[in-house]
VOPAGU-2260 file (C-alpha; in pm, 1 decimal, decimal comma):
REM VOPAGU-2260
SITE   aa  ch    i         X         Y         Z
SITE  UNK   A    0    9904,7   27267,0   -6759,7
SITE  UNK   A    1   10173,2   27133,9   -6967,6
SITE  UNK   A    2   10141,7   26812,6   -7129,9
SITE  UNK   A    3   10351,8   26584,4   -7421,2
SITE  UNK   A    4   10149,3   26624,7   -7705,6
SITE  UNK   A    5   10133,4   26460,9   -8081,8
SITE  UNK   A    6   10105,5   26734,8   -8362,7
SITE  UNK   A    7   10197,5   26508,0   -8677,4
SITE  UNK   A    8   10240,1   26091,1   -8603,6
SITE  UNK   A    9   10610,5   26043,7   -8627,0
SITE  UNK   A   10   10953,3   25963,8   -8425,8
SITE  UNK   A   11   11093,1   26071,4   -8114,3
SITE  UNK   A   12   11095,7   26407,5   -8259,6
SITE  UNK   A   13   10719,0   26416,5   -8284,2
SITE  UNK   A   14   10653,1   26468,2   -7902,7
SITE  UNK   A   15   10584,8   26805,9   -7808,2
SITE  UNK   A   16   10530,2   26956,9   -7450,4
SITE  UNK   A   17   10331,9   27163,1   -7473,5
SITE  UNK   A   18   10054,6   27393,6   -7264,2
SITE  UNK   A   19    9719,4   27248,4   -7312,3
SITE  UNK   A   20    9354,9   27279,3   -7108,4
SITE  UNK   A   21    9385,9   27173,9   -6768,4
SITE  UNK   A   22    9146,7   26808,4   -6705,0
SITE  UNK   A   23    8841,0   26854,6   -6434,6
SITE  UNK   A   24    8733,6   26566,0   -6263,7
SITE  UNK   A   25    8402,3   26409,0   -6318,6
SITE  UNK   A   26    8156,5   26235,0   -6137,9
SITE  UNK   A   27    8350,6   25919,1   -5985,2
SITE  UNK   A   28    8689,9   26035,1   -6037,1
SITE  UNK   A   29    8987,3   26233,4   -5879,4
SITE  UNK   A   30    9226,0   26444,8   -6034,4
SITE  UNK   A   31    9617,2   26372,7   -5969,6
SITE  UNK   A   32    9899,5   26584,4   -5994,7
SITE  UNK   A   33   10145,0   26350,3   -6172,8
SITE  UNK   A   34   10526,2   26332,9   -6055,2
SITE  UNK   A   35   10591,2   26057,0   -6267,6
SITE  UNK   A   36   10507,6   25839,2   -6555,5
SITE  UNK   A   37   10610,1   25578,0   -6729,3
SITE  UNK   A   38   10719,9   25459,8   -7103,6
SITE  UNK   A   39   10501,6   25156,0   -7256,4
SITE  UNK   A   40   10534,7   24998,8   -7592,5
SITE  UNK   A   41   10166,6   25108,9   -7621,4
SITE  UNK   A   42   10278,2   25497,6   -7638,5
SITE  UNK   A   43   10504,5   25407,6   -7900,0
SITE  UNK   A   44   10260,9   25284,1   -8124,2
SITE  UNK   A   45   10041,7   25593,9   -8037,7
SITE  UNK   A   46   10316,1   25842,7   -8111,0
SITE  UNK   A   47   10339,6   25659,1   -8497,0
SITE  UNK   A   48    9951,5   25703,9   -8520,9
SITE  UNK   A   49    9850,3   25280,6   -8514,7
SITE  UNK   A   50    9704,7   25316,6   -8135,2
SITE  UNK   A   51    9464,9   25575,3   -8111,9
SITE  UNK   A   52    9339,7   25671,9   -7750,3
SITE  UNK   A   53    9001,7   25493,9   -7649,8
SITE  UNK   A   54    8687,3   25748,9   -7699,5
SITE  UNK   A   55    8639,9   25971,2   -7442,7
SITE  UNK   A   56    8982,6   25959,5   -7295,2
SITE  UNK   A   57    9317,0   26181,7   -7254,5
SITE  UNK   A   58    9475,5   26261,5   -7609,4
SITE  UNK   A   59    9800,4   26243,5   -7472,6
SITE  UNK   A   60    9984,2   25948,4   -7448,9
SITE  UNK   A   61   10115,5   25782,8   -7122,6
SITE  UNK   A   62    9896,5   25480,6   -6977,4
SITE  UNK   A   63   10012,3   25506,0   -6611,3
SITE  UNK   A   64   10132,1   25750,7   -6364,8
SITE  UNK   A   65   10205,9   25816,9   -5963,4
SITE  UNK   A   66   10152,1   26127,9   -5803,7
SITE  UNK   A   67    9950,4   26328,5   -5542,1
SITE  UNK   A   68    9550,1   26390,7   -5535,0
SITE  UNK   A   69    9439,0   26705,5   -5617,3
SITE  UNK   A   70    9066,1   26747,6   -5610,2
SITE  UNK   A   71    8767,7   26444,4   -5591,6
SITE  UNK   A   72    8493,4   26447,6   -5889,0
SITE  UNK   A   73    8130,6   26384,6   -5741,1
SITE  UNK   A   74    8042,1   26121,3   -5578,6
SITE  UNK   A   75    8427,0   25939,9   -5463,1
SITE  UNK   A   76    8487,8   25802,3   -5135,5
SITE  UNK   A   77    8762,7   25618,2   -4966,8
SITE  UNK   A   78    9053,2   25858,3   -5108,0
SITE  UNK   A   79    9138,6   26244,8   -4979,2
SITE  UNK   A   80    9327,4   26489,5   -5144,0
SITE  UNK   A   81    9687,4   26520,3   -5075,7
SITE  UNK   A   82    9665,5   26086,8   -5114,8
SITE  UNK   A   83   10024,6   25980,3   -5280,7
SITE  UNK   A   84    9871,8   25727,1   -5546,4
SITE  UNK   A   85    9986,8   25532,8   -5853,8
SITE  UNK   A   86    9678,4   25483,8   -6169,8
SITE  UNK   A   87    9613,2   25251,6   -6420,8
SITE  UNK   A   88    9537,7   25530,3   -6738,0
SITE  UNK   A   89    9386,6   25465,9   -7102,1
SITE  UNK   A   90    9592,8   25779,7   -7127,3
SITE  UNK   A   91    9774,4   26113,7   -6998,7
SITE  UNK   A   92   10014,3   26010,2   -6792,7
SITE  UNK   A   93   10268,7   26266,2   -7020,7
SITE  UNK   A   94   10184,6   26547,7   -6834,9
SITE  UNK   A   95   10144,4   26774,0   -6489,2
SITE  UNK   A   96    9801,7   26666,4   -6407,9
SITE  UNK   A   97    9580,3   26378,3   -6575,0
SITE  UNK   A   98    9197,6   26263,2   -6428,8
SITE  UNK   A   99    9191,1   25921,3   -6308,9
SITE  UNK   A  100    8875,6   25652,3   -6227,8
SITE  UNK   A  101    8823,0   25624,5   -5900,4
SITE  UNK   A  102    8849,3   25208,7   -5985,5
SITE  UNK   A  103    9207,9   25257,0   -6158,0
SITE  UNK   A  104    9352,0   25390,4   -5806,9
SITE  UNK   A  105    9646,2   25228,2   -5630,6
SITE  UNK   A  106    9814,6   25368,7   -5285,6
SITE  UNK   A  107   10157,6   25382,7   -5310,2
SITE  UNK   A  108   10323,1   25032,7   -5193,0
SITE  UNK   A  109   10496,2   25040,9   -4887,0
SITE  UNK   A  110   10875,3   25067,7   -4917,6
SITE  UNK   A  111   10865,4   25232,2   -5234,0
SITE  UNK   A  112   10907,3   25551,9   -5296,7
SITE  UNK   A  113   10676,3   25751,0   -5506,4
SITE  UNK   A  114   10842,3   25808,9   -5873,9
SITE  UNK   A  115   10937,1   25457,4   -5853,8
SITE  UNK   A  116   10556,7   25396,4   -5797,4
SITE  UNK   A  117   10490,2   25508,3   -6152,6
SITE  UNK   A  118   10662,4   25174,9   -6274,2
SITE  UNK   A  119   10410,1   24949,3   -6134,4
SITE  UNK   A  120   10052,3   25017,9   -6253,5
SITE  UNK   A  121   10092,7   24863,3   -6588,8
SITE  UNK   A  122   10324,4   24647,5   -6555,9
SITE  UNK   A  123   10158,6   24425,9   -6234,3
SITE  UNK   A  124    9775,5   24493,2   -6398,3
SITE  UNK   A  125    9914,5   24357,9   -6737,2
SITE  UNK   A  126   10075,2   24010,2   -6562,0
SITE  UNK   A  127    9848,9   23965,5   -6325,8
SITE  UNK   A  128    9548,6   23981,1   -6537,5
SITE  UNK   A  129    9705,5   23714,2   -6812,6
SITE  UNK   A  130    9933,0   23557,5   -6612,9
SITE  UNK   A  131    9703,3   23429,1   -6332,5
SITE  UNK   A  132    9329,4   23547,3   -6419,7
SITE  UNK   A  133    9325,1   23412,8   -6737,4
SITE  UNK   A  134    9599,7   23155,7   -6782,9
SITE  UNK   A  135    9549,0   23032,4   -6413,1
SITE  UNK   A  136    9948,2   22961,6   -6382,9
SITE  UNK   A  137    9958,6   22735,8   -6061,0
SITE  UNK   A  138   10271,0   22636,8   -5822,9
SITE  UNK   A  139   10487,0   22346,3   -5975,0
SITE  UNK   A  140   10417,9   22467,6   -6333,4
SITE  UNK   A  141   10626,1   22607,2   -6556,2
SITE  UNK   A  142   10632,2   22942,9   -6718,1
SITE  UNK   A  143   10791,8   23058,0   -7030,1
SITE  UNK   A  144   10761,4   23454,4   -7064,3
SITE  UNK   A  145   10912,3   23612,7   -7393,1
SITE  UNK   A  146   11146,8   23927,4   -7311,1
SITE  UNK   A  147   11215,5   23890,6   -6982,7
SITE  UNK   A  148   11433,6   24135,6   -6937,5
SITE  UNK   A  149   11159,9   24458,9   -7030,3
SITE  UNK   A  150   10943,7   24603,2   -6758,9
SITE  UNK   A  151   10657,0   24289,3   -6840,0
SITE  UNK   A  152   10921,8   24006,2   -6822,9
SITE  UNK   A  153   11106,8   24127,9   -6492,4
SITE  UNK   A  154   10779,3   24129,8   -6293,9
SITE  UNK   A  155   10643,8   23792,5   -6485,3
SITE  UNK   A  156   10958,4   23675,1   -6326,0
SITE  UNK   A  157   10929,0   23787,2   -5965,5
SITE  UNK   A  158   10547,4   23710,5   -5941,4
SITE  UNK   A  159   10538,5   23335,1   -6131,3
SITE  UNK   A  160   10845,6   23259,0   -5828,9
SITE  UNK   A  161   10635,9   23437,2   -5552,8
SITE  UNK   A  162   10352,3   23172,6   -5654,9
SITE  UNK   A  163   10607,7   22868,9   -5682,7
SITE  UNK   A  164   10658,4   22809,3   -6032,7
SITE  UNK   A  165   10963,3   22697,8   -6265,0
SITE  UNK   A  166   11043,3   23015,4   -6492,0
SITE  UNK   A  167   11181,8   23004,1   -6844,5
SITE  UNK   A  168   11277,9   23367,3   -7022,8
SITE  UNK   A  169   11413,3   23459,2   -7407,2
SITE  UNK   A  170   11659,2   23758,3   -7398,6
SITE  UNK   A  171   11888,6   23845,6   -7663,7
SITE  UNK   A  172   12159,1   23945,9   -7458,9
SITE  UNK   A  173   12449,8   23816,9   -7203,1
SITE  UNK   A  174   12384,8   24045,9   -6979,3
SITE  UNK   A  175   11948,4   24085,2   -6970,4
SITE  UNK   A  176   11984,4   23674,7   -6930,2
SITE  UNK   A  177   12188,7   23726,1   -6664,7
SITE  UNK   A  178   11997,3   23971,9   -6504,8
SITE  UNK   A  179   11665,4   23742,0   -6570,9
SITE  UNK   A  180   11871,9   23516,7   -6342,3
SITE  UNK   A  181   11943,0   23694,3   -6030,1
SITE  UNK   A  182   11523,5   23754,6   -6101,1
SITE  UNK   A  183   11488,5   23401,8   -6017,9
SITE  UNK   A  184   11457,9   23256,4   -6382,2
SITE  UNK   A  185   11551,7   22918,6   -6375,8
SITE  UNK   A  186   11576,3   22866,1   -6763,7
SITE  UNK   A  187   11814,8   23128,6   -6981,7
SITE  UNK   A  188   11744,5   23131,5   -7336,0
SITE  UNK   A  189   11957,4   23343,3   -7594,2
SITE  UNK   A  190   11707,5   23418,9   -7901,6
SITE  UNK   A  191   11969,2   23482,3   -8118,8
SITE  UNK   A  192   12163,6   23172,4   -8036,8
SITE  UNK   A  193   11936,5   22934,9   -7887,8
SITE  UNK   A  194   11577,2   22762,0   -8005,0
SITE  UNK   A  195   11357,5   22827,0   -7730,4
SITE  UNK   A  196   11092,9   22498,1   -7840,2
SITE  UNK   A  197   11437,4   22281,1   -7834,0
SITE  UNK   A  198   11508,1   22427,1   -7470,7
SITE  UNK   A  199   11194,0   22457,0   -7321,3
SITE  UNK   A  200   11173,9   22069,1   -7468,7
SITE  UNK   A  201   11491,9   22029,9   -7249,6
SITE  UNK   A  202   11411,0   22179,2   -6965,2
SITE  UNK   A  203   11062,5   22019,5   -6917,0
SITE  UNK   A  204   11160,5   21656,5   -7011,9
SITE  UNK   A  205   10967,7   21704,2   -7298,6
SITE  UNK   A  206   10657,6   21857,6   -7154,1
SITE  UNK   A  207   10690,9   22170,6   -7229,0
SITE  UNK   A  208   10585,6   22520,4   -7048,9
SITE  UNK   A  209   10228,1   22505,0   -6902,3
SITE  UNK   A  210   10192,9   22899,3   -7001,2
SITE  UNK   A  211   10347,1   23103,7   -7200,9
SITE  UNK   A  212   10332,9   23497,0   -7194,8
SITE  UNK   A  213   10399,2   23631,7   -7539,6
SITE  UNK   A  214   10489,4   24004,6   -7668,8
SITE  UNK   A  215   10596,2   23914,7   -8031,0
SITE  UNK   A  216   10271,2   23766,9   -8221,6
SITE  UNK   A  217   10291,7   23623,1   -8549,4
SITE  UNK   A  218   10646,1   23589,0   -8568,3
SITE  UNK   A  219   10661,0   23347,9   -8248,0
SITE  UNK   A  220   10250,1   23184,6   -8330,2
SITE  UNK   A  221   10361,1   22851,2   -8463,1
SITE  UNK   A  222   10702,1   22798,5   -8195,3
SITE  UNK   A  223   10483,5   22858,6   -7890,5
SITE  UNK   A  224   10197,2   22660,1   -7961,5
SITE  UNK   A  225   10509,2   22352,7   -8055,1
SITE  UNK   A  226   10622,0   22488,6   -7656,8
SITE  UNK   A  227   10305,8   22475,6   -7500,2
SITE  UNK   A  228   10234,5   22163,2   -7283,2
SITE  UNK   A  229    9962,2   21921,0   -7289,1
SITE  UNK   A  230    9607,2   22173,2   -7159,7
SITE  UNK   A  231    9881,2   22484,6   -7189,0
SITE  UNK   A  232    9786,5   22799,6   -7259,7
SITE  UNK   A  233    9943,3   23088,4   -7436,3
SITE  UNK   A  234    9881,9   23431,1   -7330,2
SITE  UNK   A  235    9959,4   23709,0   -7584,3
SITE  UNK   A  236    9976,8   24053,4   -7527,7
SITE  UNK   A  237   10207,0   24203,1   -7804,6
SITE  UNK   A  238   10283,6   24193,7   -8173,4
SITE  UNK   A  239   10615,5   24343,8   -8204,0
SITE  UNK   A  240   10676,3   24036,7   -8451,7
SITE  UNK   A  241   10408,7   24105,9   -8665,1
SITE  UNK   A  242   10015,3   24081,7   -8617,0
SITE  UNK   A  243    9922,3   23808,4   -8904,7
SITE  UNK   A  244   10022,9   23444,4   -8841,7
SITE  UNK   A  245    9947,7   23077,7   -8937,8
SITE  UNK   A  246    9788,8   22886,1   -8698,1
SITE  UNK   A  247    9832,9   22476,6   -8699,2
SITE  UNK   A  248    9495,1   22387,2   -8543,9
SITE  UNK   A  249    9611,5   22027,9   -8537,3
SITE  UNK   A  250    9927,8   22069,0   -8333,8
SITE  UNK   A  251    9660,5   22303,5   -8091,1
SITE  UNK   A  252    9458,9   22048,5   -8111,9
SITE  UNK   A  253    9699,9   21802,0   -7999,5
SITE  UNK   A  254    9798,3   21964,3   -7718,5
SITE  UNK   A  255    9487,6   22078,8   -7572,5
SITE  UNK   A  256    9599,5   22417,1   -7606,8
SITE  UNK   A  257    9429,9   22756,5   -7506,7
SITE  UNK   A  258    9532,8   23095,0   -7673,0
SITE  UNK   A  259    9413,1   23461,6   -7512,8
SITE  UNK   A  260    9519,4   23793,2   -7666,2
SITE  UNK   A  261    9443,3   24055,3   -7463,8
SITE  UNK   A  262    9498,8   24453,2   -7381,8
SITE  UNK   A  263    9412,8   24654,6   -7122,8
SITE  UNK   A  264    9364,3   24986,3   -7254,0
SITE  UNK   A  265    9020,5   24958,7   -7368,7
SITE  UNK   A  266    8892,5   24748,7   -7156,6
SITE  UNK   A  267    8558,9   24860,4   -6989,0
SITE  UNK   A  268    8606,9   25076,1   -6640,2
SITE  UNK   A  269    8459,3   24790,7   -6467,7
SITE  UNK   A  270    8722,2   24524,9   -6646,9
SITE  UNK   A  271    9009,5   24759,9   -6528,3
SITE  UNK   A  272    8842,5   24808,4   -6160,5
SITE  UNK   A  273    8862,9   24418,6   -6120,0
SITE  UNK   A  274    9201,3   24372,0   -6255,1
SITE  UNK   A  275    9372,8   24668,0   -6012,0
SITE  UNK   A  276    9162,9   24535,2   -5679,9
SITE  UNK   A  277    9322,0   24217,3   -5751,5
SITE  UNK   A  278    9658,0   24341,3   -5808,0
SITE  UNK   A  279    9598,0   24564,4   -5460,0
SITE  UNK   A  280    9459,2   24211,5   -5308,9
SITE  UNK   A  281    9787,3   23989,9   -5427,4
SITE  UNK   A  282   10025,1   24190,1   -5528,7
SITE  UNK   A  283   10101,1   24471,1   -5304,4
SITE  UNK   A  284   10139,3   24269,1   -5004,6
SITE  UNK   A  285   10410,9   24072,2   -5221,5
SITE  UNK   A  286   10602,3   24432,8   -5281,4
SITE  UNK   A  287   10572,2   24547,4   -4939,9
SITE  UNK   A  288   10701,1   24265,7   -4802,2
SITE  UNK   A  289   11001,5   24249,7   -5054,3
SITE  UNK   A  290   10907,3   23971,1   -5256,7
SITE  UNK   A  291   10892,8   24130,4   -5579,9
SITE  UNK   A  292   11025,3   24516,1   -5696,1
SITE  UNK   A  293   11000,3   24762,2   -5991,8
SITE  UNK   A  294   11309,4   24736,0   -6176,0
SITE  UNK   A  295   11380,6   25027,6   -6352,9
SITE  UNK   A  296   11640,1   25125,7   -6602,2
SITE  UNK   A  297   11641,3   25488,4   -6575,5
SITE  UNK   A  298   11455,9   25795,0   -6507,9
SITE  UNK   A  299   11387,4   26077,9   -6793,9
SITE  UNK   A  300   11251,3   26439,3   -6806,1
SITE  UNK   A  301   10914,7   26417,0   -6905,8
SITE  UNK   A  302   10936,3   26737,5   -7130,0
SITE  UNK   A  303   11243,4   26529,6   -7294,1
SITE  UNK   A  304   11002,1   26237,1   -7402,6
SITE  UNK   A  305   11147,2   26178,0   -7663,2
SITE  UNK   A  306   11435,3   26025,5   -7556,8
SITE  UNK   A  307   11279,6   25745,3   -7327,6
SITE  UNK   A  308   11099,5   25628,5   -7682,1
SITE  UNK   A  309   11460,7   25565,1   -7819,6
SITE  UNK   A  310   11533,1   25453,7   -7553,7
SITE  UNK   A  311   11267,1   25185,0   -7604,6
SITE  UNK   A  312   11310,0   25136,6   -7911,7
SITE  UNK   A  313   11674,8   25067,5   -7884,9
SITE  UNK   A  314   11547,6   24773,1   -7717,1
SITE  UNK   A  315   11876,3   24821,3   -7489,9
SITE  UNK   A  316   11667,0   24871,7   -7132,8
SITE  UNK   A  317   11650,0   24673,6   -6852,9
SITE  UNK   A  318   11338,6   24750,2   -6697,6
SITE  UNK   A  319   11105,3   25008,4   -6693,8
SITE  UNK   A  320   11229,5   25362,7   -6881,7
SITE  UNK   A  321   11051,6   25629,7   -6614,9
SITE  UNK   A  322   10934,3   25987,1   -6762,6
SITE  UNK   A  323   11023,1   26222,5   -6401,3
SITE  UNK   A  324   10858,2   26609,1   -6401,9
């Protein structure tokens, strides 16, 4: 098969397609024929050499996928080949065919169509897991997510609403606030113009945001835990501003706070099996009745990889940046 490949860390330019062994399922997992894939932050980092693959998985880079079963490993029930799925990967989704868990499975949603597909895996497993797992957001609250116009925000967005809370984003831009707002964000904040502690202070009477879902880090540490509410928590899941901080215990303190950093790539099988069930239990209903959609910027040959990173990196997306054989 053909896959995107890493010969020397680097940019864009460092993705290769290239032929390489074809994966055989093992005992408790199927093998997919991939149609799509999907561009993460994540594969960024791996294609720089800072996020090396977990042991024992796919070299190549790509942490979900949708496509078509192939053949079952030993010992898998409940799916047949020719099944049109989406996965959950800790890599491989760059490439024709890529071995999945049996546990990291997802049928396609109804009403969506099956490259499309490749958008959700990540993205749903990512919020649902911090979002409502582990920061417990509950109807009436209110939500502050960080980037809400990337492929994490916009569902954050749609699935805090579905649930019946008040939804604050950051964007840089005019246009991604805007966007944020036919979402169903009810608080637009500029980053570049606008304090978001001053307006989530604004918006909340004071009280601030009960959660918080955070992608930068260090850079945003001290200004979320001043945003947080009384018994808030703060949920962080990326460190594009920085991964060393300073952490005011007292204000924490004060507030009652709760901070979880999390990823999903390592996680144990099992982890990653609990976390897709329960986006299958709550969250698929939601898209197949309409409630909440992939948004998607645009659609890129996979063998052209490189240009969905820049794309990424650009930072000028709406959405999810899709990687299309």
């Amino acid at each position: 098969m053909y896959a995107i490949t890493i010969p020397e860390p680097g940019g864009p330019e460092a993705l290769v397609w290239a032929e390489v062994p074809d994966p055989v399922p093992g005992e408790g997992e199927v093998l997919v024929e991939v149609v799509a894939s999907a561009v993460n932050r994540a594969d960024l980092l791996q294609r720089q050499g800072a996020y090396n693959p977990p042991p024992g998985s796919s070299p190549y880079p790509g942490l979900e996928c949708a496509g078509r079963i192939t053949a079952l490993g030993t010992g898998v029930s409940g799916w047949s080949v020719g099944d049109e799925v989406c996965a959950l990967l800790a890599g491989g989704g760059y490439a024709e065919q890529v071995v999945v868990p049996v546990g990291q499975l997802l049928p396609v949603p109804e009403g969506v169509d099956l490259v499309t597909a490749a958008a959700l895996p990540e993205v749903t497993s990512t919020v649902w897991s911090n979002v409502f797992m582990i920061s417990h957001l509950r109807p009436g609250e209110t939500f502050l997510v960080h980037g809400g116009s990337s492929g994490i925000g916009t569902m954050a967005i749609q699935l805090a609403k579905a649930v019946g809370a008040k939804v604050a984003v950051t964007a840089g831009t005019k246009e991604k606030l805007d966007f944020c707002g036919e979402l169903g964000a009810d608080v637009l904040i500029n980053y570049r113009e606008q304090d978001f502690v001053e307006e989530i202070a604004r918006a909340t009477d004071g009280a601030g945001a009960d959660v918080i879902l955070d992608n930068m880090g260090a850079k945003y540490l001290g200004r979320n835990v001043q945003a947080l509410a009384v018994n808030g928590r703060l949920a962080i899941i990326g460190m594009q501003g920085g991964i060393k901080g300073e952490l005011n215990i007292a204000a924490l303190l004060a507030k009652r706070g709760a901070i979880t950093a999390t990823s999903l790539r390592g996680r144990p099988l099992a982890e990653k099996a609990a976390i897709v069930a329960a986006v299958r239990e709550h969250v698929w209903p939601l898209i197949g009745a309409g409630h909440v959609r992939a948004v998607v910027d645009r659609q890129v040959r996979m063998s052209e990889a490189g240009e969905g990173h820049r794309v990424l990196e650009g930072s000028g997306h709406i959405g999810k940046v899709l990687l299309v054989r």
